[in-house]
N, C-alpha and C positions, 0 to 999 in steps of 0.2 A: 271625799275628805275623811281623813281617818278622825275616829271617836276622841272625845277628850276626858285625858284623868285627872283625878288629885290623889295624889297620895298622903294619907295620913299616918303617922307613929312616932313615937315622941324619941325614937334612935335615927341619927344621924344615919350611920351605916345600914340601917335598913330601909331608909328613905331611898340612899344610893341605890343600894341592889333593884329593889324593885324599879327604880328610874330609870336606868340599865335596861335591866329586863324588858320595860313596856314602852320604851322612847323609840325601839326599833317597829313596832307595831301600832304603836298610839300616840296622840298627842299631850303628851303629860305636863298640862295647865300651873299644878301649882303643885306646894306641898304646904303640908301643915305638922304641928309638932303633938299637935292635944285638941277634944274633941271641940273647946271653944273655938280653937283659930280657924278648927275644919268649918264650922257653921258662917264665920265669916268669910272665907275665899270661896265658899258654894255660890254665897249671893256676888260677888266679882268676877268669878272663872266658869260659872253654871257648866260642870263636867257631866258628861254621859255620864261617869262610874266612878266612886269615892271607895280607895282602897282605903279601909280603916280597922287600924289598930284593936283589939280590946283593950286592952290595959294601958292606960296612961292616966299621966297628972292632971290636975286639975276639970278634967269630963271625960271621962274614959268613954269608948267606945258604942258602947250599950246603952250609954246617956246620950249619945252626938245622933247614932243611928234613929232611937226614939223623934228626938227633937227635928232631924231631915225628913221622918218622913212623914211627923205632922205637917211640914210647910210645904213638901210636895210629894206624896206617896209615891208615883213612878218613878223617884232617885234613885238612879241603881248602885247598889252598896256593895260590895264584896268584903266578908270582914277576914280580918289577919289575926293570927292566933297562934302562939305554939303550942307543941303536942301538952295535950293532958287537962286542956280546958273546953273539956266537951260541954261539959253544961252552959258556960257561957256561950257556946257556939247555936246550942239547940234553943238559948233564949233569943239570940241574936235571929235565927232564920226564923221563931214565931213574931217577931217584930217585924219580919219584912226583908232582911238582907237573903238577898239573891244567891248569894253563896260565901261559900268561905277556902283562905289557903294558909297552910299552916308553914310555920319558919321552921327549922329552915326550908328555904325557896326547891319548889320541883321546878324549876323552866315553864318545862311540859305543862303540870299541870297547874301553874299558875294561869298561862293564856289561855287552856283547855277552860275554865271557871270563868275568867271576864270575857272570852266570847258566847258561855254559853248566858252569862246575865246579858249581855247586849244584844243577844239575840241573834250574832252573825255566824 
């Protein structure tokens, strides 16, 4: 049975792409637009791996990842970010996200990153 995602980011079109991208490899559960709504379709679609955003309205990223992994630390996270926000990236992996892919999308090494956090 293939692994299941959520995708998080509060752009439409980057929702798309990445759902593209991983719908041919994964089962892509749900999406979410900001890191509140991610916290609530974790506990309805319980995903192998939460691509999430840094940046967004109302609970950006940093705040979602904190808050998933007090409720269950083995969530596997993978955060999105575009170029030039390395420091949130290096806050994000001391928090626990598994890895990170930057917009715009490699293909390559976006699946290269969510199968290495899944383990496959």
């Amino acid at each position: 049975m293939p692994k299941s995602v959520l995708i998080v980011d509060d752009t439409n079109f980057m929702r798309k792409m990445l759902r593209d991208l991983l719908s041919e490899h994964y089962d892509v559960v749900g999406e979410a637009e900001n890191g509140k709504e991610c916290l609530e379709k974790v506990k309805e679609d319980n995903p192998d791996l939460i691509t999430l955003d840094v940046i967004m309205p109302e609970m950006d990223g940093l705040e979602a990842l904190s808050k998933l992994k007090e409720r269950d630390e083995d969530q596997k996270v993978i955060m999105v970010t575009s170029v030039g926000q390395h420091e949130k990236i290096t806050e994000a992996m001391k928090k626990g996200a598994e890895g990170y892919i930057i917009k715009p999308f490699d293909e390559e090494k976006v699946l290269e990153e969510i199968e290495k956090a899944l383990g496959s």
